[in-house]
PLY file of the C-alpha trace (Angstrom):
ply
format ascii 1.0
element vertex 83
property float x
property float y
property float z
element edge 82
property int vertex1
property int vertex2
end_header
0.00 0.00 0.00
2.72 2.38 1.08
6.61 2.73 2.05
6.67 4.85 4.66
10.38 5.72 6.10
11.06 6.84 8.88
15.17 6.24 10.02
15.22 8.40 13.48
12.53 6.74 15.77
11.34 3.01 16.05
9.33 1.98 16.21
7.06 3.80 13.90
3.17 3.66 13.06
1.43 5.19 10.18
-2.55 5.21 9.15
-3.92 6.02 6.05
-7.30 6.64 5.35
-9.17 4.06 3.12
-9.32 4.56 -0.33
-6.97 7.14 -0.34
-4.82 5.12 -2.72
-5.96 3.62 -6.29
-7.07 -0.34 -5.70
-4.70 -2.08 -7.82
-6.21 -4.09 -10.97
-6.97 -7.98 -10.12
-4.36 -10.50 -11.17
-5.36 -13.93 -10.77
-1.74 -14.88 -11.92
-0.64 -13.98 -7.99
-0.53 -17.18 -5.48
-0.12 -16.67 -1.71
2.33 -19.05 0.12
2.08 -19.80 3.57
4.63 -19.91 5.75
5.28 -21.66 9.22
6.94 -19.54 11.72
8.03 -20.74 15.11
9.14 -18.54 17.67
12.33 -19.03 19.76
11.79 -20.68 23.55
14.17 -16.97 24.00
12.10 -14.77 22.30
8.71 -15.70 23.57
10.55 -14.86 27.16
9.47 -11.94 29.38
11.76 -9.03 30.25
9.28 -7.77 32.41
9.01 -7.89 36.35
6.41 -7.70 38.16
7.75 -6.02 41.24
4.13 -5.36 43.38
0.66 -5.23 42.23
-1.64 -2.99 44.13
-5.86 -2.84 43.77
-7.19 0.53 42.80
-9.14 1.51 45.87
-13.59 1.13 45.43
-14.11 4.14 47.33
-16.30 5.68 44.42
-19.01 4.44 42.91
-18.46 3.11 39.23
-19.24 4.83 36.07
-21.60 2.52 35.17
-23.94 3.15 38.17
-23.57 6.70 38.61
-26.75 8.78 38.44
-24.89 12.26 36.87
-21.64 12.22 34.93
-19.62 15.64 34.59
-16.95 15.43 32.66
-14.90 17.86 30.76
-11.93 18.60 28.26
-9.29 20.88 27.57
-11.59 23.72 26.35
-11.88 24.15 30.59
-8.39 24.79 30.83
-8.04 25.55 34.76
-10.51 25.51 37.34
-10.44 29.44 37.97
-10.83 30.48 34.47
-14.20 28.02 33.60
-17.70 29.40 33.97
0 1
1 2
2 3
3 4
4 5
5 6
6 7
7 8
8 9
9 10
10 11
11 12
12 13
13 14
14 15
15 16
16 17
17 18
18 19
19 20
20 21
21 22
22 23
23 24
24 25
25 26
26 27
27 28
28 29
29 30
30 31
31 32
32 33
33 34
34 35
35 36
36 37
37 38
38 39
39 40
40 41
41 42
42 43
43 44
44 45
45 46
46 47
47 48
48 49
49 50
50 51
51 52
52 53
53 54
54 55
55 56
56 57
57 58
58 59
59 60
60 61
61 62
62 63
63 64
64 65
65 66
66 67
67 68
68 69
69 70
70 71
71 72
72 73
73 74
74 75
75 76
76 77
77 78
78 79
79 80
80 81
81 82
């Protein structure tokens, strides 16, 4: 669809919007092959630690259950400046 470059920064993610781009003409002359791929007993281990889990605290009622929401976005900018 499209080479996007980008040698500074990994990783990298692009979008495009759809049909943006021409759709390319059929060509039933094109096979797919499929391909086995087996990961490494290495690379399928964690670097990760887990060094303490804690429990956000139910001391508030949940979003779901609430009777009146109020919520707001960066148009409020501080507290003292909102109407």
């Amino acid at each position: 669809m499209a080479t996007i470059i980008c040698p500074n920064r990994r990783p990298q993610m692009a979008t495009v919007r759809p049909r943006v781009m021409r759709k390319p003409a059929f060509d039933s002359q094109l096979q797919g092959v499929v391909e086995t791929f087996t990961p490494s007993p290495a690379a399928l281990t964690s670097r990760v630690k887990v060094i303490t889990s804690v429990k956000d605290a139910q001391d508030t009622t949940p979003l779901t259950e609430a009777d009146v929401v109020v919520t707001g976005g960066r148009g409020l900018q501080k507290p003292e400046t909102s109407n």
